[in-house]
Structures are given as structure tokens and as C-alpha cells.
C-alpha positions as CSV (number, residue, x, y, z in Angstrom):
1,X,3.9,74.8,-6.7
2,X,7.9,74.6,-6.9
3,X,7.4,71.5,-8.8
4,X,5.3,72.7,-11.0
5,X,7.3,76.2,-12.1
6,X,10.3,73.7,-12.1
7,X,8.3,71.2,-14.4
8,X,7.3,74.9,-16.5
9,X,10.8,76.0,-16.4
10,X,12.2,72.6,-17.8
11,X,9.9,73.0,-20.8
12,X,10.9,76.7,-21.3
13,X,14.6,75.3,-21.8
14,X,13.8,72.9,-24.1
15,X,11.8,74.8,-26.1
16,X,8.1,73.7,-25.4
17,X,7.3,77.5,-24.9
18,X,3.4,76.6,-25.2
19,X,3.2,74.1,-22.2
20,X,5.9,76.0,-20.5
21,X,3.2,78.9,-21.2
22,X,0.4,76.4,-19.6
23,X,2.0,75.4,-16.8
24,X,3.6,79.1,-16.0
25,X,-0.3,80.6,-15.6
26,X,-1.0,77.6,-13.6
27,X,2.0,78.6,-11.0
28,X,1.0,82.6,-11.2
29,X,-3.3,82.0,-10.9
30,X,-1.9,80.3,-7.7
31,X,0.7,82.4,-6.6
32,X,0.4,86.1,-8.1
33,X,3.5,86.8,-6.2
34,X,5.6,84.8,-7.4
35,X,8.8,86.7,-8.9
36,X,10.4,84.2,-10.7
37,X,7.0,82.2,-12.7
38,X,6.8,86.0,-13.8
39,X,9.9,86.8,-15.4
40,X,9.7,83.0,-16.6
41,X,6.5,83.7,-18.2
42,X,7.8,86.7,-20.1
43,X,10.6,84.7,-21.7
44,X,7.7,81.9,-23.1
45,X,5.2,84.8,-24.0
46,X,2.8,84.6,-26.8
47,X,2.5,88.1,-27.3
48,X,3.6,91.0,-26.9
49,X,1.1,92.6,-24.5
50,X,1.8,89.2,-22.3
51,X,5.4,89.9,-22.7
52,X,4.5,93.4,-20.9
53,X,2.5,92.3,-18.6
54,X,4.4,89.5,-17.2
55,X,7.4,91.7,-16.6
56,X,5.0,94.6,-15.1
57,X,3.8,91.9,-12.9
58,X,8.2,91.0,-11.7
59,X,8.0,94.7,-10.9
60,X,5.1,95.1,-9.4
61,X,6.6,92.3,-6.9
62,X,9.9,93.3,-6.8
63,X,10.8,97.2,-7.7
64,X,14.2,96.5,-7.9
65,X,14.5,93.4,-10.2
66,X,17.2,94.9,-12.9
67,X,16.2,92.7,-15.5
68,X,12.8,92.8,-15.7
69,X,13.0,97.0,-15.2
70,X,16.1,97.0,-18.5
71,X,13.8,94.5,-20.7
72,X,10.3,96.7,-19.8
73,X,12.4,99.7,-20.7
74,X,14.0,97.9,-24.0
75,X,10.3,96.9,-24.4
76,X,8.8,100.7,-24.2
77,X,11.3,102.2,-26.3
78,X,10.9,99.8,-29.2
79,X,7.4,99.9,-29.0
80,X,5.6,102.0,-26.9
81,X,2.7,100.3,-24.1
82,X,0.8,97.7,-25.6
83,X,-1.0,96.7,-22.5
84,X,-4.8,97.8,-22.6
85,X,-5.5,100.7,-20.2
């Protein structure tokens, strides 16, 4: 899979959010742990309860990820939880 999140992560630079999108849900249906296709995902995300979800899902793996904990919080204060209960 380190291809393929590199391959995902390639797209996301270049601006080919959608198959970086693709690619990015291949990498986490495969690996639900994996930090980084998280917080990758967030950055290419088509909405916003995506958004909030992938970065739940960077916490959820790593508590102390400092990013993904000041852009949740960012998220929350602009608008609230989006995510469905």
C-alpha cells in the first residue's frame, strides 16, 4: 500500500484531489490505521463531514497528532459537528 498512498499523495500535490480522493479510500479500506492516508484524505476532502471524519479517524489513531487535533478544533469552532451521530 505505500505505493499506492505515495501514488494518492502525488495526485494531491498536483491538484487531482478526485483521484487522490480515489486512491486515498483505497489505502484506508485496506489499512484503517493508517495515520498519514488519513490526514491526506482530509486535505483532498469532498465535503465537509469527510473533512471531519478523516481527521477524527488521525485521532482516533494517534491522540496526540497536533495537526489533526488544531484543524478538528478550527473545524468545530467554525462550524459545529457535521458528522452524522
Amino acid at each position: 500500500m505505500a505505493s499506492l498512498l505515495h501514488e494518492a499523495v502525488q495526485h494531491a500535490q498536483a491538484g487531482n484531489r478526485a483521484e487522490a480522493r480515489r486512491l486515498l479510500w483505497q489505502v484506508v479500506q485496506s489499512e484503517p490505521n493508517n495515520e498519514i492516508a488519513w490526514l491526506w484524505l482530509a486535505s483532498v476532502a469532498a465535503d465537509l463531514p469527510e473533512y471531519e471524519r478523516a481527521l477524527t479517524e488521525v485521532l482516533r489513531i494517534n491522540p496526540t497528532n497536533q495537526q489533526a487535533r488544531q484543524l478538528l478544533a478550527q473545524f468545530r469552532e467554525q462550524y459545529g459537528t457535521v458528522m452524522p451521530a
